[in-house]
Each structure stands twice: as structure tokens, then as C-alpha cells.
SEDRENGU-488180 format. One record per residue (C-alpha): residue in three letters; residue number from 1; x negated, y, z. Coordinates in nm, 4 decimals, decimal comma, padded with zeros to 6 digits. Layout:
(ALA; NUM; (X; Y; Z))
...
END
This chain:
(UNK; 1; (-02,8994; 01,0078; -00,0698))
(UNK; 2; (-02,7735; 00,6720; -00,0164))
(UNK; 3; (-02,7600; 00,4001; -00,2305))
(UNK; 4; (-02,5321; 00,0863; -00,0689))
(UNK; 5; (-02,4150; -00,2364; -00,2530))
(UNK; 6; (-02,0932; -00,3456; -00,0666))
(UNK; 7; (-01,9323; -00,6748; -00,0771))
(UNK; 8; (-01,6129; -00,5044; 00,0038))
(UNK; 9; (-01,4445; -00,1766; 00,0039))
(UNK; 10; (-01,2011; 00,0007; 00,2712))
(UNK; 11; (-01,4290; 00,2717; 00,4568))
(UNK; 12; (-01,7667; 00,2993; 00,2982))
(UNK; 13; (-01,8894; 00,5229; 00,5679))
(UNK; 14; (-01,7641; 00,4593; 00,9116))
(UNK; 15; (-01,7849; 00,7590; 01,1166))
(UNK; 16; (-01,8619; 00,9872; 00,8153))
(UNK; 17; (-01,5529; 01,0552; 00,6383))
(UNK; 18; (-01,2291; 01,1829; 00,7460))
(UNK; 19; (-00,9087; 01,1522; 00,6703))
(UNK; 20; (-00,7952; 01,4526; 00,4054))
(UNK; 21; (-00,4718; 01,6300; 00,3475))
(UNK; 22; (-00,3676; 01,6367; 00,0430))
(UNK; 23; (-00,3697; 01,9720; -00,0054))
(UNK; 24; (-00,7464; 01,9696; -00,0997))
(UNK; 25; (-00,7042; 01,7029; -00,3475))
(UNK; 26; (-00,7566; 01,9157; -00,6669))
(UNK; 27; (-01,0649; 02,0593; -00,5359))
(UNK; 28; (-01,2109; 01,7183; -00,4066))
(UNK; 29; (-01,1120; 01,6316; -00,8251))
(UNK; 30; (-01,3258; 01,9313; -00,9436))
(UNK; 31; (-01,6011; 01,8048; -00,7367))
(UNK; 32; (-01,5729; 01,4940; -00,9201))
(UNK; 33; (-01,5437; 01,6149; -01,2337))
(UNK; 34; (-01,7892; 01,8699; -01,2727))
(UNK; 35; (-02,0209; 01,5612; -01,2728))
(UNK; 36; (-01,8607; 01,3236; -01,4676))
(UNK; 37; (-01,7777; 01,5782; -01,7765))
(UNK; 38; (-02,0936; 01,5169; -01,7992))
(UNK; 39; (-02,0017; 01,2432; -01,9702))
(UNK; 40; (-01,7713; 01,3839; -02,2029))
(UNK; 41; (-01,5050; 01,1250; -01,9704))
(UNK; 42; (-01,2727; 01,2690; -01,6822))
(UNK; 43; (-01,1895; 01,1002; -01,3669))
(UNK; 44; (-00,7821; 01,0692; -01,3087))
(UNK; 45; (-00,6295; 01,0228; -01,0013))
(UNK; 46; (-00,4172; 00,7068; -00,9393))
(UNK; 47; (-00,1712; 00,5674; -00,6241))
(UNK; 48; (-00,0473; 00,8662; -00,4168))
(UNK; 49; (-00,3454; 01,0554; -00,4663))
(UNK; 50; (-00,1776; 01,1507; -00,8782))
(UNK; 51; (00,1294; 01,2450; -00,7187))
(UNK; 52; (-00,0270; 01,4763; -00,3809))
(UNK; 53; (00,2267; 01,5815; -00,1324))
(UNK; 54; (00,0864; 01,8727; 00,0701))
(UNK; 55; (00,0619; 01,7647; 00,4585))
(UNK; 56; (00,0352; 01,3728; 00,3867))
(UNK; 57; (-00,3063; 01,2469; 00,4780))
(UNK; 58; (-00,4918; 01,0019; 00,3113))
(UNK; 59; (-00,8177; 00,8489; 00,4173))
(UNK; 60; (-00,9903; 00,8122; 00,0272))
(UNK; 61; (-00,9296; 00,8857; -00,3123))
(UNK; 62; (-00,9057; 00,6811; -00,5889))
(UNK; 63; (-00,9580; 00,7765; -00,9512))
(UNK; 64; (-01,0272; 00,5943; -01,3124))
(UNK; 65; (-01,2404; 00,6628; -01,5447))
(UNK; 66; (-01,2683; 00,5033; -01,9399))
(UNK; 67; (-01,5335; 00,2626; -01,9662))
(UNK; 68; (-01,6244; 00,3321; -02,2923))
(UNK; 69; (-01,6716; 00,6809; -02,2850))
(UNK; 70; (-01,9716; 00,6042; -01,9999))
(UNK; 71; (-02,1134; 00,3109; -02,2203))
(UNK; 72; (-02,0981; 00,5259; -02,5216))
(UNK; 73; (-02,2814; 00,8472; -02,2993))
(UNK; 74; (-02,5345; 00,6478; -02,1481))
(UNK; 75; (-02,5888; 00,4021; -02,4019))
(UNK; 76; (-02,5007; 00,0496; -02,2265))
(UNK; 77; (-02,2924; -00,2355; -02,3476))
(UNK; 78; (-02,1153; -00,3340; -02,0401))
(UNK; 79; (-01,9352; -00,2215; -01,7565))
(UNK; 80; (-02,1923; -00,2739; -01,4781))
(UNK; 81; (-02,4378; -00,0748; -01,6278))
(UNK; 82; (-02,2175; 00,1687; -01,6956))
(UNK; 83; (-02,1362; 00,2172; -01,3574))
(UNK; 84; (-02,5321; 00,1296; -01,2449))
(UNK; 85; (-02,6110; 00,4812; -01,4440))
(UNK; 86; (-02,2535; 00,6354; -01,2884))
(UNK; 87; (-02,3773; 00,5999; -00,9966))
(UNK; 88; (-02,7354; 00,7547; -01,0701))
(UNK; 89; (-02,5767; 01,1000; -01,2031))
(UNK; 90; (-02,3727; 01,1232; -00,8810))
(UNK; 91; (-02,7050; 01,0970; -00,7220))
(UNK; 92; (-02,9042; 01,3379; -00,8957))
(UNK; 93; (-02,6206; 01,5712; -00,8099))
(UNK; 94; (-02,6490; 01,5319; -00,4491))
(UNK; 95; (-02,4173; 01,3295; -00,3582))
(UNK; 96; (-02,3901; 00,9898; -00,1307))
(UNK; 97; (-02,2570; 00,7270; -00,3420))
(UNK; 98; (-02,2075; 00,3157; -00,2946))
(UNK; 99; (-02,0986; 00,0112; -00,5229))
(UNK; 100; (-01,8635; -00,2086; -00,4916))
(UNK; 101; (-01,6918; -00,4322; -00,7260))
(UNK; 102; (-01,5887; -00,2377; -01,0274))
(UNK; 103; (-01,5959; 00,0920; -00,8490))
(UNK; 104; (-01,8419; 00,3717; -00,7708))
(UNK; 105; (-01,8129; 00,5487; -00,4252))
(UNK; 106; (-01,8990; 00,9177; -00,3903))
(UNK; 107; (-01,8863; 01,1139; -00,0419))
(UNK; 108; (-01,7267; 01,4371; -00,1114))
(UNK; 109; (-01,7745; 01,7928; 00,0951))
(UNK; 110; (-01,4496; 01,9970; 00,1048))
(UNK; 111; (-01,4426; 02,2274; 00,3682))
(UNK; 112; (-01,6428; 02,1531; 00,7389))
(UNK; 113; (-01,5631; 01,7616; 00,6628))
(UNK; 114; (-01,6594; 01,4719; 00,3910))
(UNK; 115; (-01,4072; 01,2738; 00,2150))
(UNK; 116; (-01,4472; 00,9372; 00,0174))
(UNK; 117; (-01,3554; 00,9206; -00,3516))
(UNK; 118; (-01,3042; 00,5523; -00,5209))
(UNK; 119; (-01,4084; 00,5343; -00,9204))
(UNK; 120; (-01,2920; 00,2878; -01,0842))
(UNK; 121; (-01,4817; 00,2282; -01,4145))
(UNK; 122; (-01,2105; 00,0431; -01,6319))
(UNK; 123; (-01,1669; -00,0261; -01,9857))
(UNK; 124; (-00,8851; 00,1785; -02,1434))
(UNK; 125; (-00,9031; 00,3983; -01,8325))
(UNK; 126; (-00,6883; 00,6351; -01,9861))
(UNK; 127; (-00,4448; 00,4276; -02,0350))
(UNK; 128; (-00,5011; 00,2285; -01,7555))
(UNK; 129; (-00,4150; 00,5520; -01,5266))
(UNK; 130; (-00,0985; 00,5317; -01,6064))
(UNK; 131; (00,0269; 00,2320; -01,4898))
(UNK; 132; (-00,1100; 00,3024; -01,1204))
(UNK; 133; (00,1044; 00,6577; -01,1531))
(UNK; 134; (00,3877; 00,6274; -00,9117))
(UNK; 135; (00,7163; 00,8207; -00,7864))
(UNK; 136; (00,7963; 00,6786; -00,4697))
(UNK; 137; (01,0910; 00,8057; -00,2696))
(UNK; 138; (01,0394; 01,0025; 00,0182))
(UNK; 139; (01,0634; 00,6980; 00,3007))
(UNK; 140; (01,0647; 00,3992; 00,1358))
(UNK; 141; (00,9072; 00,0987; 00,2862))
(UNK; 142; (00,7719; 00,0478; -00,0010))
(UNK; 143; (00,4405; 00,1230; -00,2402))
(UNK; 144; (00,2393; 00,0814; -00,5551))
(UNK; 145; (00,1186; -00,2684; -00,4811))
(UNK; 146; (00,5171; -00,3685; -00,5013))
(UNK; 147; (00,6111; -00,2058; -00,7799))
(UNK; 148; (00,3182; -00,3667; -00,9702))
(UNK; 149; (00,4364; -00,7753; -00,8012))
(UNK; 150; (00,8108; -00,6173; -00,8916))
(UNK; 151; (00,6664; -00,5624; -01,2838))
(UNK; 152; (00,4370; -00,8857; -01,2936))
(UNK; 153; (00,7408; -01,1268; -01,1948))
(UNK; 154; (00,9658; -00,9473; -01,4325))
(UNK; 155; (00,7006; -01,0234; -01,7062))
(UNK; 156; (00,6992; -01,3635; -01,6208))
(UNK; 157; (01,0528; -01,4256; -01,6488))
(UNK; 158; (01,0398; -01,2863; -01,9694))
(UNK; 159; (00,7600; -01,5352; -02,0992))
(UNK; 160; (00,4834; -01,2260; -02,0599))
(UNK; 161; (00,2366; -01,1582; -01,8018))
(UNK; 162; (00,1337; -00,7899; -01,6534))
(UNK; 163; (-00,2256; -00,6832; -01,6238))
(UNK; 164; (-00,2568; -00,3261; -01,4134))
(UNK; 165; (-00,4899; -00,2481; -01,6151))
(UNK; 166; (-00,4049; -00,3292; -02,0183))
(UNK; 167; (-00,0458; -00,3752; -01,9811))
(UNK; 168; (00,2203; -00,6419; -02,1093))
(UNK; 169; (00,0309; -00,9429; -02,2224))
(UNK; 170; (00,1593; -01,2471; -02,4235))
(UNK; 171; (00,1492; -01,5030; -02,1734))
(UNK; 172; (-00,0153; -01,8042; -02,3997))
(UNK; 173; (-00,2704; -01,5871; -02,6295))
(UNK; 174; (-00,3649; -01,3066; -02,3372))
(UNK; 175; (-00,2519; -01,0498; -02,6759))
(UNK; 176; (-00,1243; -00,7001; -02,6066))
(UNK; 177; (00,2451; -00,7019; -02,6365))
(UNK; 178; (00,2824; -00,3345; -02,5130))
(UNK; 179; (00,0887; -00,0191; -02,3276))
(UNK; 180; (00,3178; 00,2083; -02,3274))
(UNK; 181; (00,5328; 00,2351; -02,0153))
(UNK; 182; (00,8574; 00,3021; -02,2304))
(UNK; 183; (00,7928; -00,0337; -02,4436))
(UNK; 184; (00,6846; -00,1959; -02,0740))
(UNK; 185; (01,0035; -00,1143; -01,9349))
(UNK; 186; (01,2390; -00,2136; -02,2401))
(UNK; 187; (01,0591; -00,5020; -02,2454))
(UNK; 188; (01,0945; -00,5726; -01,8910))
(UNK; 189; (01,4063; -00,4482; -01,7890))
(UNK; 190; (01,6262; -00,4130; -02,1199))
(UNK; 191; (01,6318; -00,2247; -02,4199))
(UNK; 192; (01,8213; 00,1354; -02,2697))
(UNK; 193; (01,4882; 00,1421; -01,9758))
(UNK; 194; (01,3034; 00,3660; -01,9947))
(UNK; 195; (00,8965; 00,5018; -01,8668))
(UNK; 196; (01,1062; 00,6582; -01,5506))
(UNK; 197; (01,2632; 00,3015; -01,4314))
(UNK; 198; (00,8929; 00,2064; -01,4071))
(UNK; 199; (00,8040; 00,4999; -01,0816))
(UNK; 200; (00,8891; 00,2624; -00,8073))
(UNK; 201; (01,0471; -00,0729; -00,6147))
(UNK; 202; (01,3738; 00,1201; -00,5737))
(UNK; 203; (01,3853; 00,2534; -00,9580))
(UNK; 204; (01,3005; -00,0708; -01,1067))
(UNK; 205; (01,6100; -00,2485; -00,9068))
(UNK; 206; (01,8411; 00,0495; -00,9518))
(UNK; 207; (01,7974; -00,0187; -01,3700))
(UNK; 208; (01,9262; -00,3791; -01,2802))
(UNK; 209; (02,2888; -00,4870; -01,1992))
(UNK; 210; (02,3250; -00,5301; -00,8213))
(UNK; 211; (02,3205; -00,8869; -00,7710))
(UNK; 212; (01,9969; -00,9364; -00,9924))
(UNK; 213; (01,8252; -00,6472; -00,7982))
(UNK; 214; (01,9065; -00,8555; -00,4763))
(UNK; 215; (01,8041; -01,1648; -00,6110))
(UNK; 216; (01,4807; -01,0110; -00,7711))
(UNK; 217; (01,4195; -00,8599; -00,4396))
(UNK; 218; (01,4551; -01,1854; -00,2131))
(UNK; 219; (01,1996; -01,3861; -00,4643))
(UNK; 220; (00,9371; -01,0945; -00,3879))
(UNK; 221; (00,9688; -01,1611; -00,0407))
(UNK; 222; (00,9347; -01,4584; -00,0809))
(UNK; 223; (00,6956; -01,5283; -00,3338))
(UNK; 224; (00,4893; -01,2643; -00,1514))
(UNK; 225; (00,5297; -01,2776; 00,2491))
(UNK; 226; (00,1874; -01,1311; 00,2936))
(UNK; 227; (00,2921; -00,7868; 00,0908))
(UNK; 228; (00,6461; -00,7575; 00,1934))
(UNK; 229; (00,6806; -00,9349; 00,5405))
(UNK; 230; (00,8712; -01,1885; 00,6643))
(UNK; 231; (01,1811; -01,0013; 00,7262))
(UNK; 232; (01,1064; -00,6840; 00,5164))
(UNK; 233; (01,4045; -00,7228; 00,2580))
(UNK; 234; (01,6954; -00,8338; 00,5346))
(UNK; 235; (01,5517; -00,5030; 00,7128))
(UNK; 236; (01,5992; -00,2677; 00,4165))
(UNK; 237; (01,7634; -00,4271; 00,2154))
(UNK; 238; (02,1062; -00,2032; 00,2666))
(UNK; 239; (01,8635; 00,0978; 00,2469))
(UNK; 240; (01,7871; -00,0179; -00,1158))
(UNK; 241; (02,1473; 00,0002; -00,2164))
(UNK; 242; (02,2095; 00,2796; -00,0870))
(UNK; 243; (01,9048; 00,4556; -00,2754))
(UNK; 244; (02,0283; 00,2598; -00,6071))
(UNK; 245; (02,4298; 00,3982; -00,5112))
(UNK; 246; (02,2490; 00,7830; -00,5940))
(UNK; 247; (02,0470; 00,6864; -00,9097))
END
């Protein structure tokens, strides 16, 4: 087995792993789970990988699981150990595993190839799952990471801030304002929103009047150049509207 400490994550083992389609997602999960039930916790999917299309290929896996249900299990008070011992079950199982940051690696066998899986250990995880849930539209430019800058800077302008992983937070005392993505989005977006006007970029804008969309959608760009590209918006900017013209 191997045991790595990582000071970064991306592809944990060069050479070893291979992309996957997503086809074999739900059996890469039972692989996964039929350790961690263990536990009495379950591993969720999150990004594309809760939402597989058959034929698109991805080249890891990335799951949460509740913090508290490990610490309770293995009898730890924080996080890192939690994962410390996460990581030992995986290896009594058999499997090749790695650290980094708050996540525990695990090299999967599905089929005649290996595939990486990404475990997040996270407080709330089960709650926390759902905010990294997405319905993106087939084509669109965009992905997760932009819906998430699209929901923190509407938090901000509405005197809150967003944390992916404990929700809508009052911006002076770090308290929960709301966790539930129906409250998030009337908070965020206006009082008829709704859980659904949270699954995307496109969604979020098409709940706004046009002009704000555009303007929301220009201070993304530029606020964030490095996630959206220079000239990302002019480029699809009249493929937006268009999506938003069918909603």
C-alpha cells in the first residue's frame, strides 16, 4: 500500500490512473462505500461526478463525507485525525490511498484500469454535498467553480457572505443565516427563487431581470479574470441570453 502526504492535489498517481467514463461511477461509489459504512457515514458524490452523464470522462472523483460521523466512529476530536484513521481503514482494505489538505485519496479498481477518488472530510458533509450539486446545461462554458463566485458576490451585495461548505453566513458575526438551498436562493436572488435557480451560471442569471444578469455577469469577469477569462463574457455572452430567452 502506499501511504503519500501531498502538498497539493490534481493527479495523485501519475501514470497510474486513468481517465473513467462515467458510466462506472456507481460502482467506483460502492467501492467506496463498502468501506466507509464502516463508519456508519456514506461518501456522496459532488461536481459532475453527482450528476454522471454516460460517455463524459472524467479523470477523478470527488466525494464528501460528514466529519462527525468519522470523529464520533473512531473516537477523535478533530478533523485531521479523523481523516489520519480514514485513511488507515482504506488501507487495511487494500487500497492505495494519499493525503492532502482536507481530503483522503483512494486508488480505485473498476474494470482492467484504476481510477482516483477525492474524500473530502467536511463538517456538515451532508449538508455540505449539496451545495457542490450542480445542473449545468449541456455546453455551457461554464462550471461549478462559477456558480459558487456567481452565489458568493450575490451574498455580498446583500450584506452576507457564502461558505461552500456551511452556507449563507452573516457577514459581521460569521452566524448561519441559511443552509437550505431554497432559503439560499430567496435570500440571494428574491423571495419567488427557488433551490432550482441555484443548478448553474445560466439559472442563477435567468432568475434575474436582463440588465442585472448582464451587469452581474461583467463584474464576475472582472472581479475574476483568472476563472472566467479575459474575454469569456463578450464571447458568450449572447449565448447566455439566449439560454435565459428558454427558461
Amino acid at each position: 500500500m502506499t501511504n503519500s502526504y501531498l502538498k497539493e492535489g490534481g493527479n495523485v498517481w501519475p501514470g497510474q490512473t486513468k481517465n473513467f467514463d462515467h458510466a462506472i461511477i456507481p460502482d467506483i461509489m460502492k467501492q467506496i462505500n463498502s468501506v466507509i459504512s464502516k463508519t456508519g457515514a456514506k461518501a456522496l458524490p459532488i461536481g459532475s461526478g453527482a450528476t454522471p452523464t454516460p460517455g463524459r470522462q472524467s479523470s477523478d472523483l470527488d466525494m464528501i463525507v460528514d466529519a462527525g460521523q468519522l470523529k464520533e466512529f473512531f473516537g477523535v476530536k478533530d478533523n485531521k485525525n479523523a481523516k489520519i484513521e480514514l485513511e488507515k481503514l482504506f488501507q487495511q482494505a487494500g487500497f492505495d490511498t494519499a493525503k492532502t489538505g482536507s481530503s483522503v485519496h483512494v486508488k480505485t479498481n473498476i474494470g482492467n484500469s484504476a481510477q482516483q477518488v477525492d474524500i473530502m472530510v467536511v463538517d456538515q458533509g451532508n449538508t455540505a454535498q449539496k451545495f457542490h450539486v450542480h445542473n449545468i446545461p449541456k455546453g455551457s462554458p461554464y462550471k461549478g467553480v462559477h456558480k459558487q463566485l456567481a452565489i458568493s458576490y450575490l451574498a455580498k451585495q446583500n450584506g452576507m457572505k457564502w461558505s461552500p461548505y456551511k452556507g449563507l453566513l452573516d457577514r459581521e458575526t460569521n452566524e448561519l443565516v441559511a443552509n437550505n438551498l431554497d432559503e439560499i436562493a430567496k435570500q440571494i436572488l428574491g423571495s419567488s427563487a427557488s433551490a432550482n435557480d441555484l443548478g448553474s451560471l445560466e439559472s442563477i442569471l435567468a432568475a434575474m431581470p436582463e440588465d442585472k444578469a448582464d451587469s452581474v455577469l461583467t463584474d464576475l469577469e472582472e472581479i475574476n479574470p483568472k476563472q472566467f477569462g479575459e474575454t469569456l463574457t463578450d464571447k458568450h455572452l449572447n449565448r447566455i441570453k439566449e439560454i435565459m430567452s428558454h427558461m
